[in-house]
C-alpha positions in Angstrom: -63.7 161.3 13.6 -61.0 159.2 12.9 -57.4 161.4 11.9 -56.4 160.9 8.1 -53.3 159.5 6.9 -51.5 159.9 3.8 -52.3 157.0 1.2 -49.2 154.4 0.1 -49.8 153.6 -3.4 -48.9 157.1 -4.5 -52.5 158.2 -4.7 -53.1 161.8 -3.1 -56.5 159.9 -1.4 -56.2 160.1 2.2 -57.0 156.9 4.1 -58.9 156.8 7.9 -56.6 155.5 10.4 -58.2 153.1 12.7 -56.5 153.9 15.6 -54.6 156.9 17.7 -51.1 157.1 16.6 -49.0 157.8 20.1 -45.0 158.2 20.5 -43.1 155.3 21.4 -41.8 157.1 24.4 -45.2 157.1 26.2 -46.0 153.5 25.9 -45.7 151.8 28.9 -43.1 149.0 29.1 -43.4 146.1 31.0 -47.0 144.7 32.0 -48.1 144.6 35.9 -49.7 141.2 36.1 -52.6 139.9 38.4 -49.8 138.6 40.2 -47.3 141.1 40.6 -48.3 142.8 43.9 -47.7 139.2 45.9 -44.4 138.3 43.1 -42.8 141.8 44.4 -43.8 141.0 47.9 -41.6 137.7 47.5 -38.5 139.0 46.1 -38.5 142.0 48.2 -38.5 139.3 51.7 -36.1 137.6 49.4 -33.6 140.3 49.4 -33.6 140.3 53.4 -33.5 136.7 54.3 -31.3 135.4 56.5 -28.7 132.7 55.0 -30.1 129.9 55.7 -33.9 130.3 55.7 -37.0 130.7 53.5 -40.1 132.3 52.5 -43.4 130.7 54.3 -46.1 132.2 52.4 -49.9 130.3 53.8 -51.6 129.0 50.8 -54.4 130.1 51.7 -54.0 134.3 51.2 -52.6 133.3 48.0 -54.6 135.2 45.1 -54.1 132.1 42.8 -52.9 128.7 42.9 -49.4 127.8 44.2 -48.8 126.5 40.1 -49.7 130.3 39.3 -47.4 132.1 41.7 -44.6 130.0 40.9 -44.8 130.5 37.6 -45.2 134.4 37.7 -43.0 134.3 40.1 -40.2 132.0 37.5 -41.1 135.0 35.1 -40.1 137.6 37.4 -36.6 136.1 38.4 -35.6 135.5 34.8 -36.0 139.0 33.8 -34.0 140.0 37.2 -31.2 137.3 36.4 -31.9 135.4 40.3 -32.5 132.0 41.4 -34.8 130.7 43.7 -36.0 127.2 44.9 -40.2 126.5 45.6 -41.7 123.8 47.9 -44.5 123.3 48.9 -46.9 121.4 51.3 -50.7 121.4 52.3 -50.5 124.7 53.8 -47.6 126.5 52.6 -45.7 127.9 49.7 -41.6 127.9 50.5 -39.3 129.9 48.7 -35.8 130.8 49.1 -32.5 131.6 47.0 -30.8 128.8 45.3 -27.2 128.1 46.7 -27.0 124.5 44.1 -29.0 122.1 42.6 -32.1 121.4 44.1 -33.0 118.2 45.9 -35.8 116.0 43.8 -39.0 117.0 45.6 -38.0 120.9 45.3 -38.2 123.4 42.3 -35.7 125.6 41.3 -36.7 128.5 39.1 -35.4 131.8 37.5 
């Protein structure tokens, strides 16, 4: 049975809640994603890369589409404040960390 709560309009009718009231401390913050397993995989490879070199991630054990991973991947880097650079090509997904502006057939994102 739903738990009662206490009526606004000064009445002393109780009213059904529709829902279980919880504390704000045990919500969970932050979402884990269908993407989030292969997004943490990237910036964690991205925190040991040489200078110099990038990510070659096969398109083909990707989850999703390369689109879809890029931009989960966009979402992650803007919450952690890091820039990174995507390209691509029939078989691969490319990722490193952004030193400048990117050249035109490149994405940078974060």
């Amino acid at each position: 049975m739903p738990a009662k709560a206490r009526s606004t309009n000064g009445s002393n009718k109780a009213k059904e809640k529709h829902f279980v009231e919880v504390l704000q401390l045990d919500v969970p913050h932050g979402r884990r994603g269908k993407h989030k397993d292969i997004v943490t995989d990237i910036l964690d490879d991205l925190e040991t890369l040489s200078a110099g070199s990038a990510i070659r991630i096969p398109l083909k054990d990707l989850s999703a589409s390369k689109e879809k991973i890029r931009a989960a991947l966009s979402r992650a880097c803007q919450q952690k404040g890091i820039k990174v650079v995507t390209s691509s090509d029939a078989d691969y997904l490319y990722v490193w960390p952004s030193a400048k502006a990117p050249a035109a057939n490149r994405k940078l994102i974060g």
